[in-house]
PABABA-11672 format. One record per residue (C-alpha): residue number from 1; x, y, z. Coordinates in Angstrom, 2 decimals. Example, Ala and Ser with C-alpha at 12.3 -4.5 7.8 and 13.67 -1.06 7.14 Angstrom:
NODE | n | c1 | c2 | c3
NODE | 1 | 12.30 | -4.50 | 7.80
NODE | 2 | 13.67 | -1.06 | 7.14
//
This chain:
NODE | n | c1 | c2 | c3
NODE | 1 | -18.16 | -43.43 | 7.21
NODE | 2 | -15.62 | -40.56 | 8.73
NODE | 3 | -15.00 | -37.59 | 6.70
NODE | 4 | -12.41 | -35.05 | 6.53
NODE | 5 | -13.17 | -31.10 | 6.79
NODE | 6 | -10.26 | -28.12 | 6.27
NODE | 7 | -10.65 | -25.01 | 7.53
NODE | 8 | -8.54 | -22.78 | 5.87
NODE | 9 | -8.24 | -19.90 | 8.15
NODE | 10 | -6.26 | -16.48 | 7.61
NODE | 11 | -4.12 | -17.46 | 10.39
NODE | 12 | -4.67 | -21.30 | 11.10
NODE | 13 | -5.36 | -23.88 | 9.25
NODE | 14 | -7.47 | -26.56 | 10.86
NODE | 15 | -8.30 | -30.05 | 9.51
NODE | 16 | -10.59 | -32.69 | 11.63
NODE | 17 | -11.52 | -36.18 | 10.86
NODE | 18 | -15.27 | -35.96 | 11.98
NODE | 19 | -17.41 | -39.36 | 12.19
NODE | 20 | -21.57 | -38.43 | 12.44
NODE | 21 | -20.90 | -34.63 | 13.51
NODE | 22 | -18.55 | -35.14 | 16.00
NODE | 23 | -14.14 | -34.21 | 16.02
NODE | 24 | -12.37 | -37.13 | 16.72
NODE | 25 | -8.93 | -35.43 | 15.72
NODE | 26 | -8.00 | -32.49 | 14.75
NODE | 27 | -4.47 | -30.70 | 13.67
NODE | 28 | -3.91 | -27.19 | 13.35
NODE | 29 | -1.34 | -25.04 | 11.35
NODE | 30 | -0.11 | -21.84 | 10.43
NODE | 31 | -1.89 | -20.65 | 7.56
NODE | 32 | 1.06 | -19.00 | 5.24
NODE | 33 | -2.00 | -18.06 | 3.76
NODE | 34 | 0.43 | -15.14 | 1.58
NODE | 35 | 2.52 | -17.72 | -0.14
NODE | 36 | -1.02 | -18.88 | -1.91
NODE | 37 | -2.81 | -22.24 | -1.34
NODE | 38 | -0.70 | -24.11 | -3.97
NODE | 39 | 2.07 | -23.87 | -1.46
NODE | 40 | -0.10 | -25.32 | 1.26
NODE | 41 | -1.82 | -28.59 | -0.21
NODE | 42 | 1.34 | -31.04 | 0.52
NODE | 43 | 1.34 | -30.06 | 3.90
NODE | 44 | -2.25 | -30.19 | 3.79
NODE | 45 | -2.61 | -33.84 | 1.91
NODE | 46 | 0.41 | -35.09 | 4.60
NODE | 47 | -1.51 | -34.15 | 7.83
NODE | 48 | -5.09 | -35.49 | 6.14
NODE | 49 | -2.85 | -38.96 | 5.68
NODE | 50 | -1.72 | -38.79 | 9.14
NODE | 51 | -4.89 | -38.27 | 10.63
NODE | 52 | -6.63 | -41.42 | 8.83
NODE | 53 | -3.24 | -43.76 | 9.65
NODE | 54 | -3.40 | -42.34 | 13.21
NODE | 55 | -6.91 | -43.67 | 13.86
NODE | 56 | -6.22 | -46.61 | 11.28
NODE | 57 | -9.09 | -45.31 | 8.96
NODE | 58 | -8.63 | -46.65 | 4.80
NODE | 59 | -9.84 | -45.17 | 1.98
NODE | 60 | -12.82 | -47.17 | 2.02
NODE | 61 | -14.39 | -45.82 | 5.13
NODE | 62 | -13.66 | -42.67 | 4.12
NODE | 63 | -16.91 | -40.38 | 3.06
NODE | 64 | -15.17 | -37.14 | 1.69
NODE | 65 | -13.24 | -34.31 | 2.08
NODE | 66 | -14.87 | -30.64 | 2.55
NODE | 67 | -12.74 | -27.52 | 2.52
NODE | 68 | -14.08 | -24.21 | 3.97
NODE | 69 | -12.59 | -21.49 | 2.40
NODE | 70 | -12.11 | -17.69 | 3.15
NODE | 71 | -13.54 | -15.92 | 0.17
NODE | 72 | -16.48 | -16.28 | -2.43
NODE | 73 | -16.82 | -20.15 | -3.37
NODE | 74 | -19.13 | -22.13 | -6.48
NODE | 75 | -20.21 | -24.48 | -3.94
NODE | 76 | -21.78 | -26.61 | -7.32
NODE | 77 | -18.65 | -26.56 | -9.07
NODE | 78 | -16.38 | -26.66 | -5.97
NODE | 79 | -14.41 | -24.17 | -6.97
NODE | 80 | -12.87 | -20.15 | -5.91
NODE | 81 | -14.29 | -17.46 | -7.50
NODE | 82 | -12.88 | -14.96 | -5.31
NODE | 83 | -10.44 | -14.25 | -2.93
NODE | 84 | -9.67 | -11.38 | -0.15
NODE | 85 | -6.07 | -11.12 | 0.52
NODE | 86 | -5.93 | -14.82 | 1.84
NODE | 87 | -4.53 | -17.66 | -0.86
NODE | 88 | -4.85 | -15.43 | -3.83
NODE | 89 | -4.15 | -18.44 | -6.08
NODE | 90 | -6.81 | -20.62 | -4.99
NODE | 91 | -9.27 | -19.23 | -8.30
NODE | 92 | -6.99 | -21.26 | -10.76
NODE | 93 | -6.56 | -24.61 | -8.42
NODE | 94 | -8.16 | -27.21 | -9.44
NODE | 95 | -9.34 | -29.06 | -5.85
NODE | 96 | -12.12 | -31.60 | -7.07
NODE | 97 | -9.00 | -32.84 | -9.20
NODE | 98 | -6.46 | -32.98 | -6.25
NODE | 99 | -8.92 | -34.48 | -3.76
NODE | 100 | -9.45 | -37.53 | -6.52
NODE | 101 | -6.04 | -37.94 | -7.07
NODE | 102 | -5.38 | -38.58 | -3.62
NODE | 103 | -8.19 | -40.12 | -2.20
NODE | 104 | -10.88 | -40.71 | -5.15
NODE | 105 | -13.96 | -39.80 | -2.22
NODE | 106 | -16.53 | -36.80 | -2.66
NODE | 107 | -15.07 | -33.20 | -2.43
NODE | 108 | -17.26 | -30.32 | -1.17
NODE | 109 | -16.01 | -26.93 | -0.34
NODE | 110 | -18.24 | -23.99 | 0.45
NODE | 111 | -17.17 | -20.68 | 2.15
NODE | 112 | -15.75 | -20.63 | 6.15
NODE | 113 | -18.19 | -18.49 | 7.77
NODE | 114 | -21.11 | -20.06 | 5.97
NODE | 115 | -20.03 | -23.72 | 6.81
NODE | 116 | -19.52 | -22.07 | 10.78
NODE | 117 | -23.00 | -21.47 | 10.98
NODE | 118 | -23.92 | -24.55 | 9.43
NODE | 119 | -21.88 | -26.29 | 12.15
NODE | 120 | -23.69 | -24.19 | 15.05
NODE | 121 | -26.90 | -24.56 | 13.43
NODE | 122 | -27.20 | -28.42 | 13.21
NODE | 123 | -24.93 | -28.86 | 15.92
NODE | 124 | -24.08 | -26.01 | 18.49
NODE | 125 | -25.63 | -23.06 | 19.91
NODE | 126 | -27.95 | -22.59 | 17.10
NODE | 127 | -29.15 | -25.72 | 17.33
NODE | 128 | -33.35 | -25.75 | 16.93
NODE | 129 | -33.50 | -22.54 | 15.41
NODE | 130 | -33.98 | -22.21 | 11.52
NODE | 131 | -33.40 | -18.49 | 11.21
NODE | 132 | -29.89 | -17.95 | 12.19
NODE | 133 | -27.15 | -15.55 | 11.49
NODE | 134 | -23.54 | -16.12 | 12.28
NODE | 135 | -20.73 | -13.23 | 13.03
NODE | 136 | -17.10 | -14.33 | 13.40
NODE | 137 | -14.25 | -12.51 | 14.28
NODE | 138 | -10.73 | -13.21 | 13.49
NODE | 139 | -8.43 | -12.14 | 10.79
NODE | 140 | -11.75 | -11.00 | 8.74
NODE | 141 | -14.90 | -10.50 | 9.65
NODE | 142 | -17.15 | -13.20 | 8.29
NODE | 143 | -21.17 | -13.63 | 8.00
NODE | 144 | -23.22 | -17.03 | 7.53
NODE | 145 | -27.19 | -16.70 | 7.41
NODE | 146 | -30.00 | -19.82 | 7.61
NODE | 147 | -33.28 | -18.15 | 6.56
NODE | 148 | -36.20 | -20.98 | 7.45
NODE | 149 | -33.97 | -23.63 | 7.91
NODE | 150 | -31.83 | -23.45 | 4.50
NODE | 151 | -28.75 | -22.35 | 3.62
NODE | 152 | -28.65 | -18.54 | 1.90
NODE | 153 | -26.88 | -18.27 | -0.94
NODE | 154 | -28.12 | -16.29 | -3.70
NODE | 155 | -27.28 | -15.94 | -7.20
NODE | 156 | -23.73 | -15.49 | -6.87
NODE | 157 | -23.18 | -17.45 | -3.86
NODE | 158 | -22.49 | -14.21 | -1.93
NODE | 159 | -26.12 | -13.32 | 0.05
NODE | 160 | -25.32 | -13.65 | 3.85
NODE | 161 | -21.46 | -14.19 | 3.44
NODE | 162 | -20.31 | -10.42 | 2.94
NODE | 163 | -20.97 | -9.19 | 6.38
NODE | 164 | -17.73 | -8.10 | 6.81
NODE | 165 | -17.80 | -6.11 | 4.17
NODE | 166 | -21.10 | -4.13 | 4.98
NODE | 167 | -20.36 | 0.12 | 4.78
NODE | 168 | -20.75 | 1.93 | 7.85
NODE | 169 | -18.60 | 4.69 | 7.16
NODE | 170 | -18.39 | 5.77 | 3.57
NODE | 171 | -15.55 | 8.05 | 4.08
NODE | 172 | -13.68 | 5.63 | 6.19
NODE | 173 | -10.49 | 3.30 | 5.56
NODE | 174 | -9.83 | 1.98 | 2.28
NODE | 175 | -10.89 | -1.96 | 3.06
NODE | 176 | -9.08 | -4.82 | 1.44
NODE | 177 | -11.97 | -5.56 | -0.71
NODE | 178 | -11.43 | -2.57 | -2.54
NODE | 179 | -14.53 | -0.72 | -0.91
NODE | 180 | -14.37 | 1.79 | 2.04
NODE | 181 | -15.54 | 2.18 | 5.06
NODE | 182 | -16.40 | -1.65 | 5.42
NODE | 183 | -17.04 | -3.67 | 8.99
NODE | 184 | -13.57 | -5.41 | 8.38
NODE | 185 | -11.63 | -2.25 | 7.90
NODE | 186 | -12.93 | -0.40 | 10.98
NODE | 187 | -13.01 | -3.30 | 13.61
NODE | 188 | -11.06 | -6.86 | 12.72
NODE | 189 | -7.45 | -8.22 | 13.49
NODE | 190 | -6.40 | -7.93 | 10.03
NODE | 191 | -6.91 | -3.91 | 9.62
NODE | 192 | -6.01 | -3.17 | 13.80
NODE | 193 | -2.53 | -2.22 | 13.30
NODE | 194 | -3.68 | 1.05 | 11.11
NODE | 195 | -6.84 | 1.45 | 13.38
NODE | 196 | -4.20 | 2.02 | 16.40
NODE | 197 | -1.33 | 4.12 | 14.31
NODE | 198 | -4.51 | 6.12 | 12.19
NODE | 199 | -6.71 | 6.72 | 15.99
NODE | 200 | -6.68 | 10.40 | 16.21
NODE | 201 | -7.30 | 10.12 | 20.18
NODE | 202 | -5.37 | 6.88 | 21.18
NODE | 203 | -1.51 | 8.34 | 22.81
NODE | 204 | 1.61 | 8.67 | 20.82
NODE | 205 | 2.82 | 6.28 | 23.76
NODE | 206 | 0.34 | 3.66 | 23.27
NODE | 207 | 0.54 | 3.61 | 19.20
NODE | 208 | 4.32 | 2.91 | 19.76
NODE | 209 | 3.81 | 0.31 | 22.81
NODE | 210 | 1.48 | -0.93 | 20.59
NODE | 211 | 3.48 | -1.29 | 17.50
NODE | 212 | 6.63 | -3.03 | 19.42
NODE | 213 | 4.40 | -5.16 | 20.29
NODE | 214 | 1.88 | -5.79 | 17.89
NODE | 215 | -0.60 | -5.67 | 20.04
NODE | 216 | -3.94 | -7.90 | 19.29
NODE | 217 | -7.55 | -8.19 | 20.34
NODE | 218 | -6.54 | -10.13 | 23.41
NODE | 219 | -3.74 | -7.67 | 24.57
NODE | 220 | -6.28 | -4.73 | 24.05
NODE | 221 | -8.72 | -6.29 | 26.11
NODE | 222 | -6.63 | -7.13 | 28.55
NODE | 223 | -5.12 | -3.86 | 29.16
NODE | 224 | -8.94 | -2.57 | 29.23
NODE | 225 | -9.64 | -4.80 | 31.75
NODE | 226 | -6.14 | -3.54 | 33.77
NODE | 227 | -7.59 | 0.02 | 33.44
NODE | 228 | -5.82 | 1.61 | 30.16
NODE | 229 | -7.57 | 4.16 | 29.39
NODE | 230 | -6.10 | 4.33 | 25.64
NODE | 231 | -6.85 | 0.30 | 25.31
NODE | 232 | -10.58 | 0.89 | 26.83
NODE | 233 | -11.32 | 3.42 | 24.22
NODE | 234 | -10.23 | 1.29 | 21.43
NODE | 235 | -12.18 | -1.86 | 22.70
NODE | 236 | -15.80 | -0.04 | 23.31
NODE | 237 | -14.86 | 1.69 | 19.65
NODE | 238 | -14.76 | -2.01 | 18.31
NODE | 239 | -17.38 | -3.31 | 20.10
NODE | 240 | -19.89 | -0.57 | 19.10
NODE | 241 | -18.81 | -1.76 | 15.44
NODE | 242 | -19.65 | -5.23 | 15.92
NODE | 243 | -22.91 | -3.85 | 17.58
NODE | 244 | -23.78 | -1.86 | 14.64
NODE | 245 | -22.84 | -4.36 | 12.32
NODE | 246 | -25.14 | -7.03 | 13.73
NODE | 247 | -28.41 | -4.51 | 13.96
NODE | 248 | -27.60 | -4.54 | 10.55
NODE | 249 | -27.63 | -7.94 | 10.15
NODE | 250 | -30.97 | -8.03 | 12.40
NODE | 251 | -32.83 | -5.05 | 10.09
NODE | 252 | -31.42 | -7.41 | 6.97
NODE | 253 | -31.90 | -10.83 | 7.19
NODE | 254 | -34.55 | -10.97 | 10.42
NODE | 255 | -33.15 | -13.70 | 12.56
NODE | 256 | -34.39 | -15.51 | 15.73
NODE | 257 | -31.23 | -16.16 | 16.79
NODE | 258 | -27.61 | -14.20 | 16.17
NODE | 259 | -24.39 | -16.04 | 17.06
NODE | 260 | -21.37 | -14.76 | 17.61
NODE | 261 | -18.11 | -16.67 | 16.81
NODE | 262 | -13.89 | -16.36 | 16.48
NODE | 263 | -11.17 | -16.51 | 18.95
NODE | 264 | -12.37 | -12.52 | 20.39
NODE | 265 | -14.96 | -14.63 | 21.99
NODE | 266 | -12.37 | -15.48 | 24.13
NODE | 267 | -13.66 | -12.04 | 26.08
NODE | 268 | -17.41 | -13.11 | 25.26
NODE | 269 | -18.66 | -12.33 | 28.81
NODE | 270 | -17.34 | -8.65 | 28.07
NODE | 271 | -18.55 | -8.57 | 24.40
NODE | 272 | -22.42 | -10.36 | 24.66
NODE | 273 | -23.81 | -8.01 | 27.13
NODE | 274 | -22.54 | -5.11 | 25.39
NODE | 275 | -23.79 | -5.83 | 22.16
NODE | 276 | -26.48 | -6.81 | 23.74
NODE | 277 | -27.54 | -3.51 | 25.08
NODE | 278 | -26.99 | -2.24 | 21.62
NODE | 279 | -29.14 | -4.47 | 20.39
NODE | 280 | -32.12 | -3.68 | 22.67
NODE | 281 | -31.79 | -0.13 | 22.46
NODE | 282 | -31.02 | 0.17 | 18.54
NODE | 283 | -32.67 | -3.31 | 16.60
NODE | 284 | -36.21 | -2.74 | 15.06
NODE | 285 | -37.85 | -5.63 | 16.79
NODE | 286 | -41.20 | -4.88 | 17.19
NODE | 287 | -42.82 | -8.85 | 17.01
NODE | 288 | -39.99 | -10.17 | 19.07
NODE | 289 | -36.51 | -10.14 | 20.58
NODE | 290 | -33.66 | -11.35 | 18.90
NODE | 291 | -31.28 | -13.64 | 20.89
NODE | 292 | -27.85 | -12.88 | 21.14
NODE | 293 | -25.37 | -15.92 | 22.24
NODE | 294 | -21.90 | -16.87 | 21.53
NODE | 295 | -20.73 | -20.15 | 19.55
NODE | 296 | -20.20 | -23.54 | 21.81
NODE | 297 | -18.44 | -25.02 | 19.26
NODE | 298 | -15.32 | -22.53 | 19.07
NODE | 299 | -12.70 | -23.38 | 16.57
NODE | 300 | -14.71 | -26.37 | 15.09
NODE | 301 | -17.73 | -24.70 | 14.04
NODE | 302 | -17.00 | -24.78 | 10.37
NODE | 303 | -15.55 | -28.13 | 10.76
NODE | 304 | -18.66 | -29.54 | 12.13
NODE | 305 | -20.58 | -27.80 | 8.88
NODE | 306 | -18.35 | -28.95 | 6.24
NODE | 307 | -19.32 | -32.85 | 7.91
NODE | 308 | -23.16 | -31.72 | 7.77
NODE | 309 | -23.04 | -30.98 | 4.52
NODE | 310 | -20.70 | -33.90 | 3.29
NODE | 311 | -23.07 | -36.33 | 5.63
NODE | 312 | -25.86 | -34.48 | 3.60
NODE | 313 | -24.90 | -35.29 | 0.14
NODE | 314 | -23.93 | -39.29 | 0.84
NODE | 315 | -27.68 | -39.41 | 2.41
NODE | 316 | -29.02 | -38.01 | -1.12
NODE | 317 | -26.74 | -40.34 | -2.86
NODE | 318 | -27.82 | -43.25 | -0.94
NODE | 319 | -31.72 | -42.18 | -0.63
NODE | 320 | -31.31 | -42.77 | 2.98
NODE | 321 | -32.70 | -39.92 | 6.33
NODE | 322 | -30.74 | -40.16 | 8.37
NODE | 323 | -27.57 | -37.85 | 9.01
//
């Protein structure tokens, strides 16, 4: 059976057809993620089509379709309960319905950090570990947590997915969440614009190179690299974020293993030992160390979880092992 996972991310969209864990296609578009999710689901349904025509697949040997969504998701009911900022319409869609519509196979969606570390954990750099948490940054800043080898989810299907949203300075920015002082609104690509323009120490030259150009995390690490001093600041400011934002995670959930995932990975050899050093010098750790690596499975982390979990449910159905 192949299945078909979405990723719906704040800036791409990704959607795989995946047979036993591995990506056998993928596509990838712009999210338009402000327009809402309604607007995205024929573009979405037209690529899914293409992808099983491409490799000749019918709707028999078709498993499911999962969807990993940014924001708070009823993984039971398969349904939004909250959004961020990204495809603010998604609460009153109805996706169980539109996947049997246009496919009649099993629907699963779940939220897109928590499927990432799912995908890392059975498959990637995770894998043989059963107490894992998961960082990525991107847009947001998204958590996933395995705590002895299941799944956390808690009562409202928010425990270990709200990392981003962790306080670490209460008089801080306003976050998009509503809350101040949050992970996301101090250190992520959505909120860098008003960390440059807001920096009290970054030059009035920089903020308005920077806002030309609007500047990313890959153009501020690569002017660190080149020696500007104003983008070096900025980067070690970030990174000591992330750093205290995953002893947090550490002091929180106790992991044996923390990965670290998103396209700033991209500068991973620059970002792992840094954190690192944090981590050594900050985490309470007293039975042992926790290991820091980055993902292996890059952009198809939550991909490969959605699968897992789809693969999961058809072995339950079925009675069957084997995944």
């Amino acid at each position: 059976m192949y299945n078909i996972a979405i990723d719906l991310g704040g800036t791409i969209v990704k959607i795989g057809l995946l047979h036993k864990g591995k990506v056998l296609n993928m596509v990838l578009l712009d999210s338009r993620r402000l327009l809402g999710l309604e607007a995205n689901l024929n573009r979405i349904r037209e690529e899914i089509d293409r992808l099983l025509s491409l490799q000749e697949i019918d709707a028999a040997r078709l498993g499911g379709i999962g969807l990993a969504f940014p924001g708070l998701v009823d993984s039971v009911e398969n349904r939004v309960i909250s959004t961020n900022k990204k495809y603010d319409d998604a609460c009153r869609i109805d996706l169980n319905q539109w996947v049997k519509q246009n496919w009649n196979v099993q629907f699963f969606m779940d939220n897109d950090a928590r499927m990432a570390v799912v995908g890392e954990w059975r498959h990637g750099a995770a894998k043989g570990f059963d107490n894992v948490v998961m960082m990525t940054v991107g847009t947001g800043i998204g958590t996933g947590v395995i705590i002895n080898g299941q799944i956390l989810y808690g009562k409202h299907f928010q425990a270990g997915s709200l990392g981003g949203h962790i306080v670490l300075d209460y008089r801080g920015r306003k976050c998009s969440c509503g809350n101040v002082g949050c992970v996301e609104s101090v250190a992520s690509s959505f909120f860098l614009p008003s960390i440059i323009r807001e920096h009290a120490r970054l030059s009035a030259s920089f903020k308005r190179k920077a806002e030309k150009e609007n500047y990313d995390f890959k153009e501020i690490f690569h002017l660190a690299a080149a020696g500007n001093a104003d983008a070096l600041l900025l980067r070690n400011e970030c990174m000591d974020v992330w750093a205290a934002a995953v002893v947090s995670y550490i002091h929180a959930y106790d992991p044996e293993i923390v990965v670290l995932g998103g396209g700033i990975m991209k500068s991973g050899d620059i970002i792992i030992p840094h954190i690192q050093q944090k981590i050594d010098r900050y985490a309470w750790c007293p039975s042992e160390k926790v290991i820091l690596t980055a993902a292996n499975l890059g952009d198809r982390a939550a991909l490969a979880g959605i699968d897992y979990q789809l693969r999961k449910r058809e072995r339950k159905k079925h009675g069957t092992k084997n995944i």
